[in-house]
PDB file of N, CA, C and O in Angstrom:
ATOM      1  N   UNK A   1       9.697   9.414   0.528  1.00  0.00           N
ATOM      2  CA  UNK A   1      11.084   9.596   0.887  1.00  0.00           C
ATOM      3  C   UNK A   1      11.170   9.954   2.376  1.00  0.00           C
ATOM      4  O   UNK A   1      10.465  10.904   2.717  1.00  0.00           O
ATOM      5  N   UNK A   2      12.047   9.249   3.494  1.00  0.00           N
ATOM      6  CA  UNK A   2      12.341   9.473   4.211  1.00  0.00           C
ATOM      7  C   UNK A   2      13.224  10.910   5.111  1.00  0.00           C
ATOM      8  O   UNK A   2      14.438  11.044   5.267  1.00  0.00           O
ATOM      9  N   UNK A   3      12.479  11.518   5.420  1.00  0.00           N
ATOM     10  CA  UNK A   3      12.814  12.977   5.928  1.00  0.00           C
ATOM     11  C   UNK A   3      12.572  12.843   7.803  1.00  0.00           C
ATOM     12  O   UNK A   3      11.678  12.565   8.602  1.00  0.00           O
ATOM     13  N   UNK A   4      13.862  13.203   7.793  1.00  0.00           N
ATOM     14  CA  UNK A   4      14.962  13.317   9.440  1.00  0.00           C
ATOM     15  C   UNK A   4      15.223  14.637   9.922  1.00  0.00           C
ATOM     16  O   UNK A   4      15.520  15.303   8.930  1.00  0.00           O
ATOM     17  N   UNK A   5      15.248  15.103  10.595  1.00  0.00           N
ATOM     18  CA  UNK A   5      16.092  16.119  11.604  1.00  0.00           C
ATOM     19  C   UNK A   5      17.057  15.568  12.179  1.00  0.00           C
ATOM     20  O   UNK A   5      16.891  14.746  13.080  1.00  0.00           O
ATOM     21  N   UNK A   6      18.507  16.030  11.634  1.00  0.00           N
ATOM     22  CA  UNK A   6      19.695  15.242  11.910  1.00  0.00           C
ATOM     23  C   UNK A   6      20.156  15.950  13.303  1.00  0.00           C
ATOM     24  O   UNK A   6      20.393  15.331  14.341  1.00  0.00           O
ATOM     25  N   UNK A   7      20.267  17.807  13.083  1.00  0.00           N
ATOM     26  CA  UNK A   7      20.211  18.547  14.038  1.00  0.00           C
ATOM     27  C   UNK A   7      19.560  19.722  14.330  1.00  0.00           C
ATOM     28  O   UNK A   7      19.374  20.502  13.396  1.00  0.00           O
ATOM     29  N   UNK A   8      19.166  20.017  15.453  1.00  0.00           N
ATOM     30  CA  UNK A   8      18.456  21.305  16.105  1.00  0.00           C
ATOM     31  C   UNK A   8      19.294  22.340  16.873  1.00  0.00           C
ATOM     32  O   UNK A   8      19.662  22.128  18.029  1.00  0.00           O
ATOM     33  N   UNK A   9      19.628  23.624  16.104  1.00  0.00           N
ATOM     34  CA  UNK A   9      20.385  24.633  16.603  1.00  0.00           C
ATOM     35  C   UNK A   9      19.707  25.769  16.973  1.00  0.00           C
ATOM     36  O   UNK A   9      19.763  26.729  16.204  1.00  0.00           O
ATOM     37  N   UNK A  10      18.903  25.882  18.273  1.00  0.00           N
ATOM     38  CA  UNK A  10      18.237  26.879  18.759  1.00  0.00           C
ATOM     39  C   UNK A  10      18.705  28.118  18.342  1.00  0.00           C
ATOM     40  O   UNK A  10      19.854  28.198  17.908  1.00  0.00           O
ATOM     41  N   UNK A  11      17.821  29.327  18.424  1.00  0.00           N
ATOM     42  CA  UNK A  11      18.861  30.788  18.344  1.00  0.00           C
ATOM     43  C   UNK A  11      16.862  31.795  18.637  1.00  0.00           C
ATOM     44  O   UNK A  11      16.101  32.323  17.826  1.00  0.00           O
ATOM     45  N   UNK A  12      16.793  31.626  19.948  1.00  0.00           N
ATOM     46  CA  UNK A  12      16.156  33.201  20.522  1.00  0.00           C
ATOM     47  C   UNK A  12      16.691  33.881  21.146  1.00  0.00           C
ATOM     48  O   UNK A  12      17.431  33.741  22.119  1.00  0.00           O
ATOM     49  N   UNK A  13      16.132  35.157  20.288  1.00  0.00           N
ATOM     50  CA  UNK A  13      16.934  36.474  21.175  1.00  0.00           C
ATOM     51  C   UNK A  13      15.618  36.201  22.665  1.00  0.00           C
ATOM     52  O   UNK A  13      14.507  35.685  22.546  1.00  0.00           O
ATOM     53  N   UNK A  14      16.067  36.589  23.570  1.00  0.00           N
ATOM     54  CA  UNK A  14      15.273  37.065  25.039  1.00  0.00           C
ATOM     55  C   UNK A  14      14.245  38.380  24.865  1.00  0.00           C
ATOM     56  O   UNK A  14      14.885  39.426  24.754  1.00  0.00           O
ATOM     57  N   UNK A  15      12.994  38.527  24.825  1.00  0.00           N
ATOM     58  CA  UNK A  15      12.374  39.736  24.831  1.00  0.00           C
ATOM     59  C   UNK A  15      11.907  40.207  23.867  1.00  0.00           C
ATOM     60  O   UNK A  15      11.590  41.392  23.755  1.00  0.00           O
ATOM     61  N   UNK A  16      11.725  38.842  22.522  1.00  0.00           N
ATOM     62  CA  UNK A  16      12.060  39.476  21.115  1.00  0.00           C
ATOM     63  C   UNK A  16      10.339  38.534  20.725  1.00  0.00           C
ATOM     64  O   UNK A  16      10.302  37.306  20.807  1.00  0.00           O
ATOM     65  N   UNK A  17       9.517  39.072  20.466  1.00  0.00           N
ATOM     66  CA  UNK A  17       8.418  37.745  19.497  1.00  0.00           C
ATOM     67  C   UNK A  17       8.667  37.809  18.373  1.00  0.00           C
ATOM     68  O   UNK A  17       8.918  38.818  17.713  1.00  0.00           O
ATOM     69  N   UNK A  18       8.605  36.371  17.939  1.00  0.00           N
ATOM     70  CA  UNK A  18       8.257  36.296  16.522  1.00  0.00           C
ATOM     71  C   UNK A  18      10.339  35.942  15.694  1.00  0.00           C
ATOM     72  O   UNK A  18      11.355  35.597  16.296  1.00  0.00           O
ATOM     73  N   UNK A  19      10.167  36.186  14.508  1.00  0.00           N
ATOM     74  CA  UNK A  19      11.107  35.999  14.182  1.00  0.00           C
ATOM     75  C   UNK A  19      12.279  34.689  14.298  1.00  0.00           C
ATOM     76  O   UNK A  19      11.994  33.554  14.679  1.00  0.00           O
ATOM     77  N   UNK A  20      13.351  35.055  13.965  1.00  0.00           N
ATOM     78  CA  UNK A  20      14.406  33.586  13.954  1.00  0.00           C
ATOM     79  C   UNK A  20      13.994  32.155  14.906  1.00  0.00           C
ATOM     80  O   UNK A  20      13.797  32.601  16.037  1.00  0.00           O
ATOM     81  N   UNK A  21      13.869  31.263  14.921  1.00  0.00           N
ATOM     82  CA  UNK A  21      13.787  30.324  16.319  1.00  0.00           C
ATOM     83  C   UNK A  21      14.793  29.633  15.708  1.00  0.00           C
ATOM     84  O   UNK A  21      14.803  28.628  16.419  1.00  0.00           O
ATOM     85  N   UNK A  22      15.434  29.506  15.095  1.00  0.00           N
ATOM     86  CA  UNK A  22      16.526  27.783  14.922  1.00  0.00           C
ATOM     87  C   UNK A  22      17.011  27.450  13.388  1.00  0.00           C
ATOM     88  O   UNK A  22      16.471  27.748  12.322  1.00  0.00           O
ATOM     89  N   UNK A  23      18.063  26.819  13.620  1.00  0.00           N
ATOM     90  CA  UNK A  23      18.376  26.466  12.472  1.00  0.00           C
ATOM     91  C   UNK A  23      18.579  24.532  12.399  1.00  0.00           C
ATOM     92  O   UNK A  23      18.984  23.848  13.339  1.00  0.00           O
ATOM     93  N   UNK A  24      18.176  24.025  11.054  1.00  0.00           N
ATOM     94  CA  UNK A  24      17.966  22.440  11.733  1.00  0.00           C
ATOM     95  C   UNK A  24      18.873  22.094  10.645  1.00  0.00           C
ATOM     96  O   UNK A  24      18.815  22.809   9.645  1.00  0.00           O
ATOM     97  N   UNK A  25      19.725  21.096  10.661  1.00  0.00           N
ATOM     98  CA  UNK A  25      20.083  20.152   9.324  1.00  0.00           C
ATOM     99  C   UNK A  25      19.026  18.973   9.069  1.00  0.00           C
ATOM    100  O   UNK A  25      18.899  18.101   9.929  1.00  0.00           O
ATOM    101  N   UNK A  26      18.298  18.943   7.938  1.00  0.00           N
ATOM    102  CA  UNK A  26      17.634  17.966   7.659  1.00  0.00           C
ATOM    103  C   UNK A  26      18.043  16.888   6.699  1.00  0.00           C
ATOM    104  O   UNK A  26      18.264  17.344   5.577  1.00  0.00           O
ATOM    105  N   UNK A  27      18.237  15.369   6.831  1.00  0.00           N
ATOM    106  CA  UNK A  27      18.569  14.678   6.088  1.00  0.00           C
ATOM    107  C   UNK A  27      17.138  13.739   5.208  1.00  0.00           C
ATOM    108  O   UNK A  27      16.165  13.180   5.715  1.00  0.00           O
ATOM    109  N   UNK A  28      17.534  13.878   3.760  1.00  0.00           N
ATOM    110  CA  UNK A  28      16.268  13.457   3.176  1.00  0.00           C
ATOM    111  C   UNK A  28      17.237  11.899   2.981  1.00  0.00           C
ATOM    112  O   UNK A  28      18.464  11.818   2.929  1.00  0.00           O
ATOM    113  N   UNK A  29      16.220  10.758   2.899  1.00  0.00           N
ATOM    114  CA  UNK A  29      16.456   9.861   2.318  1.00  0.00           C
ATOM    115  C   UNK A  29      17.895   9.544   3.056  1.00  0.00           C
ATOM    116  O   UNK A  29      18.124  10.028   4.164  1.00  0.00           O
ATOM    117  N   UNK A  30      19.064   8.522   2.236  1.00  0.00           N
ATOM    118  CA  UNK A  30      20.010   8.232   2.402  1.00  0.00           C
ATOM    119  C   UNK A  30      21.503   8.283   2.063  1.00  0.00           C
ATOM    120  O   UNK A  30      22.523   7.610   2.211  1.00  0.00           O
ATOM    121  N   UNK A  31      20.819  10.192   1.183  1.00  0.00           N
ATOM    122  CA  UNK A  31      21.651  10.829  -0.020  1.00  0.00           C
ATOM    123  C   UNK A  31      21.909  12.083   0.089  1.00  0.00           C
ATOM    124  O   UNK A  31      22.565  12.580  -0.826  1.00  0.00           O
ATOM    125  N   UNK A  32      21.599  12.712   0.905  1.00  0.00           N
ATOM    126  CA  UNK A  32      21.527  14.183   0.934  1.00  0.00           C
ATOM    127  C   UNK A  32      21.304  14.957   2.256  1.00  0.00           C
ATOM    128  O   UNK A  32      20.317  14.593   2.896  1.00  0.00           O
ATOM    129  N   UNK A  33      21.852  15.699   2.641  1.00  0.00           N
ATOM    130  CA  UNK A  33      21.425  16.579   3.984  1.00  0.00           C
ATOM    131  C   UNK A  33      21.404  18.097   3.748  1.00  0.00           C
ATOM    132  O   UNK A  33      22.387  18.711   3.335  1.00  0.00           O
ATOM    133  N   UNK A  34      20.576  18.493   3.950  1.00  0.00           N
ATOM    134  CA  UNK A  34      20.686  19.694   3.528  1.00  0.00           C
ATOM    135  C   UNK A  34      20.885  21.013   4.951  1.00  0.00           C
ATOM    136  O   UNK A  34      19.939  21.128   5.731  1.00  0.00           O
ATOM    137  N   UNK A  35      21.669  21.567   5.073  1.00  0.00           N
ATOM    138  CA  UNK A  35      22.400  22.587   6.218  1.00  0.00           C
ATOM    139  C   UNK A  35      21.540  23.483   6.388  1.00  0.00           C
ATOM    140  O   UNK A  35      21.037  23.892   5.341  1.00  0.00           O
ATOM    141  N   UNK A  36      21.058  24.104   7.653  1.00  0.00           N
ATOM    142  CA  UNK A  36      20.784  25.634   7.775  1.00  0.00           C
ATOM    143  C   UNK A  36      19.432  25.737   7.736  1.00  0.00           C
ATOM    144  O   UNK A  36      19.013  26.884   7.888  1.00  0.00           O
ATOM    145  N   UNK A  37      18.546  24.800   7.563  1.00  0.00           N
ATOM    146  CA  UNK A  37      17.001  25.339   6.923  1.00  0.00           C
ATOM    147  C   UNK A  37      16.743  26.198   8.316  1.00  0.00           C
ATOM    148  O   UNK A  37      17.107  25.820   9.430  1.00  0.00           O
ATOM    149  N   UNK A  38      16.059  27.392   8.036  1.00  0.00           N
ATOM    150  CA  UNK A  38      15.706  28.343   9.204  1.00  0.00           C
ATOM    151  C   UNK A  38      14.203  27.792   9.748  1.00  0.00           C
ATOM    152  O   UNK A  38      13.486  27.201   8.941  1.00  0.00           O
ATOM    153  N   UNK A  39      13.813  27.972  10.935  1.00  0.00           N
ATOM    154  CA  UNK A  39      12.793  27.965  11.177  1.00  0.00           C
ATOM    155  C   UNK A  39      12.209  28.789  11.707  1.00  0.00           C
ATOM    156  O   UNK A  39      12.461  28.678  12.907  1.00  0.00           O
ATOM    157  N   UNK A  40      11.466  29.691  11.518  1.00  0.00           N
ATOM    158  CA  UNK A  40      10.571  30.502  12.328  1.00  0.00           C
ATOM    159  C   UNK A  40       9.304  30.602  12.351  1.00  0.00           C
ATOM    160  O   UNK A  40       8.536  29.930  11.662  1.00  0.00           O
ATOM    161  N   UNK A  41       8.927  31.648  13.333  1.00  0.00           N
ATOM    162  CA  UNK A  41       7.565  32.507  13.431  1.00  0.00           C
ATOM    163  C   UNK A  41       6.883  33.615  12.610  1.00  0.00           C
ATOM    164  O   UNK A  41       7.544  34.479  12.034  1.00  0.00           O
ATOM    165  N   UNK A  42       5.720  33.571  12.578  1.00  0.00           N
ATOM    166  CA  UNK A  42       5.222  34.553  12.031  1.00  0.00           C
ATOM    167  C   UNK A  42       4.585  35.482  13.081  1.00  0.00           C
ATOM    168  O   UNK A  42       4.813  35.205  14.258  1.00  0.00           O
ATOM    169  N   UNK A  43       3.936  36.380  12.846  1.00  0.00           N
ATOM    170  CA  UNK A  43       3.188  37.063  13.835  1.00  0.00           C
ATOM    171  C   UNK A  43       1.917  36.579  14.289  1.00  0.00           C
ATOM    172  O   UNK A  43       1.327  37.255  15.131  1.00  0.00           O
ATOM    173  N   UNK A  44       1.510  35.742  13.957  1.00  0.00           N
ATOM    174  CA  UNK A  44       0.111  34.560  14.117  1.00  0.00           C
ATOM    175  C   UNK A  44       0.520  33.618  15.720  1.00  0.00           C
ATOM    176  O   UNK A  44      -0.130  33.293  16.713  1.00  0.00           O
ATOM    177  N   UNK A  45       1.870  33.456  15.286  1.00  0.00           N
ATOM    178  CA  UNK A  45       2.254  32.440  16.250  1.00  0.00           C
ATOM    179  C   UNK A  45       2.343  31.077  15.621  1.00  0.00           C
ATOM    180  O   UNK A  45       2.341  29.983  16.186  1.00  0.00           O
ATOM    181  N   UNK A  46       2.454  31.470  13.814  1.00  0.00           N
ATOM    182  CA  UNK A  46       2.761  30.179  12.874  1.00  0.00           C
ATOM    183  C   UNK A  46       3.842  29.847  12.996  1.00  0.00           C
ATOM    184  O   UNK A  46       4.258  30.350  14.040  1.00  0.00           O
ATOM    185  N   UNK A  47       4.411  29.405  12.639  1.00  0.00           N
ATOM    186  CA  UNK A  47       5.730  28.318  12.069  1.00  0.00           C
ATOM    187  C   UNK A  47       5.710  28.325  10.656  1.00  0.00           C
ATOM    188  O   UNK A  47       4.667  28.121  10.035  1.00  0.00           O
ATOM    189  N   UNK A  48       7.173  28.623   9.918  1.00  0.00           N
ATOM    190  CA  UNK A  48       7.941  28.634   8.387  1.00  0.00           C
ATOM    191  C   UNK A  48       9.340  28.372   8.323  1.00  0.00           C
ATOM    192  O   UNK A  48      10.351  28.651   8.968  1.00  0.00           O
ATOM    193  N   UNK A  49       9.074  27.836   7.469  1.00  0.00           N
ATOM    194  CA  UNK A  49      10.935  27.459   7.057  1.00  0.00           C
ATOM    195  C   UNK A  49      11.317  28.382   5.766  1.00  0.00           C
ATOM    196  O   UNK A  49      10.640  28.965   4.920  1.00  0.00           O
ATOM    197  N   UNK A  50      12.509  28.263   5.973  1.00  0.00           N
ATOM    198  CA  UNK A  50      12.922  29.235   4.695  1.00  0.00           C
ATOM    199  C   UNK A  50      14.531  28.066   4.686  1.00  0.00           C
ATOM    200  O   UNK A  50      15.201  27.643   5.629  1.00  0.00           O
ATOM    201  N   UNK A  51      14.699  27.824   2.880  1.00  0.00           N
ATOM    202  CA  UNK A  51      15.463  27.198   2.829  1.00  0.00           C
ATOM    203  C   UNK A  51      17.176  28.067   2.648  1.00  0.00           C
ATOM    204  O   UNK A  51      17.354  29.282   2.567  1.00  0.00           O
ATOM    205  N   UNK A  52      18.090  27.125   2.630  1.00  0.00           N
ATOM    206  CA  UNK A  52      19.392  28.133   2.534  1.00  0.00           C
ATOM    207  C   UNK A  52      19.407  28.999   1.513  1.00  0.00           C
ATOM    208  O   UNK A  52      18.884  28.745   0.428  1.00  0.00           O
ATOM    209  N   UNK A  53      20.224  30.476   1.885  1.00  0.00           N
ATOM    210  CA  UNK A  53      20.284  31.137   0.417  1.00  0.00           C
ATOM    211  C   UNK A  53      21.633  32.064   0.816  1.00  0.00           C
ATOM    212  O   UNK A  53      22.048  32.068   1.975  1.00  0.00           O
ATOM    213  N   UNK A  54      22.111  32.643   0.029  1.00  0.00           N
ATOM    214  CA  UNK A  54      23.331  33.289   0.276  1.00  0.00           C
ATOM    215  C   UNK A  54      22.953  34.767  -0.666  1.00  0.00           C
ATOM    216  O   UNK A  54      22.482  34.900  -1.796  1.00  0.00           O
ATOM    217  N   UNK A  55      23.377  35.719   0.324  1.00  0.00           N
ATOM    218  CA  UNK A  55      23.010  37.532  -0.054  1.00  0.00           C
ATOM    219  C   UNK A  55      24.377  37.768  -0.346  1.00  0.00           C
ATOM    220  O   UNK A  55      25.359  37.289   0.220  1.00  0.00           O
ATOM    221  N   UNK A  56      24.322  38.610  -1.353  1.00  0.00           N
ATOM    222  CA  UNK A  56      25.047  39.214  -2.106  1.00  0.00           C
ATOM    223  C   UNK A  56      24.499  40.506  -2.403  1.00  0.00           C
ATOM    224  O   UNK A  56      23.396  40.621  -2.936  1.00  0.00           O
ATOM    225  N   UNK A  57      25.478  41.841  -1.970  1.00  0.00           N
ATOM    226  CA  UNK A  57      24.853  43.072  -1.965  1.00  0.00           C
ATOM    227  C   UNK A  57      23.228  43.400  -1.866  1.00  0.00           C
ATOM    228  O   UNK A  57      22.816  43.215  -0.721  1.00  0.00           O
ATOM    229  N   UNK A  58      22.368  43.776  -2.656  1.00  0.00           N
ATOM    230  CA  UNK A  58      21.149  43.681  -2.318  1.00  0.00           C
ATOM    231  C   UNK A  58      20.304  42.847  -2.979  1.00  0.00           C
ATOM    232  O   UNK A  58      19.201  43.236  -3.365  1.00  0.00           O
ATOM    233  N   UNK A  59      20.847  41.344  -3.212  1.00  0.00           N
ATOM    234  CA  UNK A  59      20.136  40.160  -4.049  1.00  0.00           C
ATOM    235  C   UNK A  59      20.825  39.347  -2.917  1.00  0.00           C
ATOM    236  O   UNK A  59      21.894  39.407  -2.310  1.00  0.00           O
ATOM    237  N   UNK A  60      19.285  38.248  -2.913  1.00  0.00           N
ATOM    238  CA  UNK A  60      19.576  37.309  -2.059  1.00  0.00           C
ATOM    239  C   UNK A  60      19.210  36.013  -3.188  1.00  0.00           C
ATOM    240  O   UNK A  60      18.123  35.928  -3.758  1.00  0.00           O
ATOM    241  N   UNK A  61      20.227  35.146  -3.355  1.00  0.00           N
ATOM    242  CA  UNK A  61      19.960  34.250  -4.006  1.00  0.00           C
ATOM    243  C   UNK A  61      20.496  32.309  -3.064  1.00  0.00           C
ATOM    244  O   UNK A  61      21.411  31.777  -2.435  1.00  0.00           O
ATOM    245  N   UNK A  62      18.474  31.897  -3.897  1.00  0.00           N
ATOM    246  CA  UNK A  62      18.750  30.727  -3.078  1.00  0.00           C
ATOM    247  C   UNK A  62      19.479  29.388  -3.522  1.00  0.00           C
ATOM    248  O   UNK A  62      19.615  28.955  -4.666  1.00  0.00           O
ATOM    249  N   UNK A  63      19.809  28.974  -2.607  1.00  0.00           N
ATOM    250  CA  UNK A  63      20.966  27.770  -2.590  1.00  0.00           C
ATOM    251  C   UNK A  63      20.053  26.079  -3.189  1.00  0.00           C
ATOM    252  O   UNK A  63      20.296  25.282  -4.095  1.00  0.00           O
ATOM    253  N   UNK A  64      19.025  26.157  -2.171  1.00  0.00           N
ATOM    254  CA  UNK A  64      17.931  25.032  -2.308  1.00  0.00           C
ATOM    255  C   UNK A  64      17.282  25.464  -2.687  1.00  0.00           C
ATOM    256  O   UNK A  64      17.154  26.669  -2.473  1.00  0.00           O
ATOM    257  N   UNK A  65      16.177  24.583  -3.752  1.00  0.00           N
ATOM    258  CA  UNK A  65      14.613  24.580  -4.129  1.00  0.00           C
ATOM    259  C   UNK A  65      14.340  23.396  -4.196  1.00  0.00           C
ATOM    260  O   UNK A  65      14.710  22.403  -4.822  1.00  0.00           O
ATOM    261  N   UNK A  66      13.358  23.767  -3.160  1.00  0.00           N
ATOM    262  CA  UNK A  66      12.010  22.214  -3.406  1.00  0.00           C
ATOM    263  C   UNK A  66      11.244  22.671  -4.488  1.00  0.00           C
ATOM    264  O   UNK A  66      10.805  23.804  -4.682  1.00  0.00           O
ATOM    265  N   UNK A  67      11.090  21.256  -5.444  1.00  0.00           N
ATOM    266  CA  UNK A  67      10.270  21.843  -6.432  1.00  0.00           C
ATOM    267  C   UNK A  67       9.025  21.266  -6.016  1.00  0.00           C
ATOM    268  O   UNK A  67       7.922  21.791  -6.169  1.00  0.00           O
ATOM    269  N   UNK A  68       9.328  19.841  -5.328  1.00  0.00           N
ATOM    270  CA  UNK A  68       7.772  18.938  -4.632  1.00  0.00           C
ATOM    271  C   UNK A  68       7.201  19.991  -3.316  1.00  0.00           C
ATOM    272  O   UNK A  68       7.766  20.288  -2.263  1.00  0.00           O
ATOM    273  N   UNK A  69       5.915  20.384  -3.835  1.00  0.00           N
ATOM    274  CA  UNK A  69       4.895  20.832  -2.308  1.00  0.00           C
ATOM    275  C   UNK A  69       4.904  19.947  -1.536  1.00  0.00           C
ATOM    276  O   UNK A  69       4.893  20.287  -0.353  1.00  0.00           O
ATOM    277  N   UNK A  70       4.926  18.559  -1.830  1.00  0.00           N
ATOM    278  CA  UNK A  70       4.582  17.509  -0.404  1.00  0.00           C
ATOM    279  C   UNK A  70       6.042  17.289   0.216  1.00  0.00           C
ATOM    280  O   UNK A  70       6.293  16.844   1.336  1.00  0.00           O
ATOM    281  N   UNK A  71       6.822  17.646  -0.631  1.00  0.00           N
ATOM    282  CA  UNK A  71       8.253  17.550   0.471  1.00  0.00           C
ATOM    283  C   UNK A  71       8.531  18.392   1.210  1.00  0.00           C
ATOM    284  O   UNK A  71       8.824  18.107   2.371  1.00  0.00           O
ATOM    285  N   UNK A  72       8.521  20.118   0.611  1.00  0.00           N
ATOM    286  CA  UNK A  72       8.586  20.859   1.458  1.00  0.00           C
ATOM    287  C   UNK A  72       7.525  20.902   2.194  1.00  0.00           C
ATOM    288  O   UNK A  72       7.990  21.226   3.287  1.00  0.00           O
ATOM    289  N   UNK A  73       6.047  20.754   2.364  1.00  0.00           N
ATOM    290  CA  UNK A  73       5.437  20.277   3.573  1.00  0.00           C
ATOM    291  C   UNK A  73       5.750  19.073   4.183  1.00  0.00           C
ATOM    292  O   UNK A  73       4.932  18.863   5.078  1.00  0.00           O
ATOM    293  N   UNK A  74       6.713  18.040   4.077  1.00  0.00           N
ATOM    294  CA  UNK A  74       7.065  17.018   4.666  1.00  0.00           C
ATOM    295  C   UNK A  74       8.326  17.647   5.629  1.00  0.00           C
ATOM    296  O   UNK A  74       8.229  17.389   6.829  1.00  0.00           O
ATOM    297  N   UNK A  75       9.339  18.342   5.252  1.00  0.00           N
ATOM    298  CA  UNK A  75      10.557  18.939   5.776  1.00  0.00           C
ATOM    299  C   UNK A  75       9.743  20.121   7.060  1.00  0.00           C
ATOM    300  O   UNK A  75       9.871  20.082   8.284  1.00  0.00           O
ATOM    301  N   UNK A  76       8.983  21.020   6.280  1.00  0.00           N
ATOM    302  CA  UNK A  76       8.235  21.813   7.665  1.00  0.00           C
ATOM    303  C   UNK A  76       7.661  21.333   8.542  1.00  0.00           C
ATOM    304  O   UNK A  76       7.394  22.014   9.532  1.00  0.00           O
ATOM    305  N   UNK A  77       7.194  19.665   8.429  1.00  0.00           N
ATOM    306  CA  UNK A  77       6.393  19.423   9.671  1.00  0.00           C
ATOM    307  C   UNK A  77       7.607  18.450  10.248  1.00  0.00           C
ATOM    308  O   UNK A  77       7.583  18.730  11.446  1.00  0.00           O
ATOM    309  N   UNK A  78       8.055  18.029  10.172  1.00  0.00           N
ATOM    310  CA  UNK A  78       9.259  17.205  10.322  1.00  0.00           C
ATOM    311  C   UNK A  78      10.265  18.321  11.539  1.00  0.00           C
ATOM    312  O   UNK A  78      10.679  17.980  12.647  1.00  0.00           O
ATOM    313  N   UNK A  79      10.399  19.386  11.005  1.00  0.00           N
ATOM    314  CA  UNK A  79      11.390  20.717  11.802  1.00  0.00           C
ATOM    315  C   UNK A  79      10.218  21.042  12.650  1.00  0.00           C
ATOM    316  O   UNK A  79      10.623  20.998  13.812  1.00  0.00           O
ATOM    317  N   UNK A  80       8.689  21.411  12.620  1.00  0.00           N
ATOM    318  CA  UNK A  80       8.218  21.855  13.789  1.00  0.00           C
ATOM    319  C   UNK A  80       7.985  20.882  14.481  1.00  0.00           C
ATOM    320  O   UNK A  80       7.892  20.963  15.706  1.00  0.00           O
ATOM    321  N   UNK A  81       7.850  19.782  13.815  1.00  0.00           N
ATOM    322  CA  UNK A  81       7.591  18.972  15.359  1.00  0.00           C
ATOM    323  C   UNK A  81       8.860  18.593  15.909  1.00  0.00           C
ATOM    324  O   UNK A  81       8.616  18.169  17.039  1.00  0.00           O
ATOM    325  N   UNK A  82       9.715  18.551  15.754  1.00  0.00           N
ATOM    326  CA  UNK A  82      11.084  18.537  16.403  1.00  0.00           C
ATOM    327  C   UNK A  82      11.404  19.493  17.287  1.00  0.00           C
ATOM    328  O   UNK A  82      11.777  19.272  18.439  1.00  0.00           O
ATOM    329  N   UNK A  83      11.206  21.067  16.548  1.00  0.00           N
ATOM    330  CA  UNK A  83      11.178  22.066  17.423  1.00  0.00           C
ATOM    331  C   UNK A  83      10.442  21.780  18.718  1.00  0.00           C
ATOM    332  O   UNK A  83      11.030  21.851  19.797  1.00  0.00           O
ATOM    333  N   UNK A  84       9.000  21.415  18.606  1.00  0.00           N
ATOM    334  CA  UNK A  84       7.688  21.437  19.988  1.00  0.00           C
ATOM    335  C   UNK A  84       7.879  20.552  20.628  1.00  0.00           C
ATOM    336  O   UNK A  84       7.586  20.860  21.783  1.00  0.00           O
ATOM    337  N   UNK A  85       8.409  19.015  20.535  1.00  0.00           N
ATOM    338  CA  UNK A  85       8.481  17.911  20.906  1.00  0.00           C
ATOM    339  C   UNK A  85       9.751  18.425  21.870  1.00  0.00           C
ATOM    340  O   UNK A  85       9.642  18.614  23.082  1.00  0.00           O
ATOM    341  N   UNK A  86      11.262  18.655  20.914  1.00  0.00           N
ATOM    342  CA  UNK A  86      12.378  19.053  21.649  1.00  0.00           C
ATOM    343  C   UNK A  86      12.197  19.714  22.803  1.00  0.00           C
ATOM    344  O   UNK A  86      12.131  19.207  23.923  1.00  0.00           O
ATOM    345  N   UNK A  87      12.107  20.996  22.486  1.00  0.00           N
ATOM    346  CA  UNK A  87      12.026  22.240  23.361  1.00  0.00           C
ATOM    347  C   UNK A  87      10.037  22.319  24.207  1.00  0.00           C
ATOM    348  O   UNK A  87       9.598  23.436  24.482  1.00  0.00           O
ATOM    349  N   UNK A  88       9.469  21.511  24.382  1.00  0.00           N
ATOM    350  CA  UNK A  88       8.297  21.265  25.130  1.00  0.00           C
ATOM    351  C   UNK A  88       7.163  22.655  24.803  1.00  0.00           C
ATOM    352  O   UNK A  88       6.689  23.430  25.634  1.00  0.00           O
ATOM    353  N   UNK A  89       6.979  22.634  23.521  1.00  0.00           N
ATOM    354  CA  UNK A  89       6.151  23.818  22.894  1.00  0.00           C
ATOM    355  C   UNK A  89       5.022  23.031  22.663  1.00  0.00           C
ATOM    356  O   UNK A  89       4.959  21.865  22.273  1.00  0.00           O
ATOM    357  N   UNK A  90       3.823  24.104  23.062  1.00  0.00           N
ATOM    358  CA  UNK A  90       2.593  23.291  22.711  1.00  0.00           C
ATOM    359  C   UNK A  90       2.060  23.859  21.495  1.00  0.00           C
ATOM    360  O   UNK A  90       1.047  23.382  20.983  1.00  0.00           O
TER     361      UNK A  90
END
């Protein structure tokens, strides 16, 4: 299945490591786009996505689930290399 980065919405704080870098819309295929996937850092200097979810008092419940491992590793490499390519990250 065909997996896109439709858009790339930067968001670093200045002075800050690690944490939030962006939010992307990813479109799978020719049926679906899915809003918001986060992308960030870890303290390694990895890269993770976390898919949409909506908090409610102290439960956070999610919006998306990948149930395929090779998609959601298809969608994470798809958003970091967009991120490194875009924004000139090595």
């Amino acid at each position: 299945m065909k997996v896109e980065v439709v858009k790339f919405y930067p968001f670093e704080l200045p002075g800050r490591r690690g944490g939030l870098v962006g939010y992307a819309d990813v479109q799978i295929g020719d049926e679906l786009i899915i809003r918001s996937v986060r992308l960030l850092t870890n303290r390694y200097g990895g890269y993770y996505i976390q898919m949409p979810s909506l908090s409610k008092g102290d439960r956070v419940y999610e919006i998306i689930e990948i149930l395929s491992k090779d998609l959601l590793a298809e969608i994470r490499r798809k958003v970091v290399d967009f991120y490194k390519e875009r924004y000139k990250i090595s």
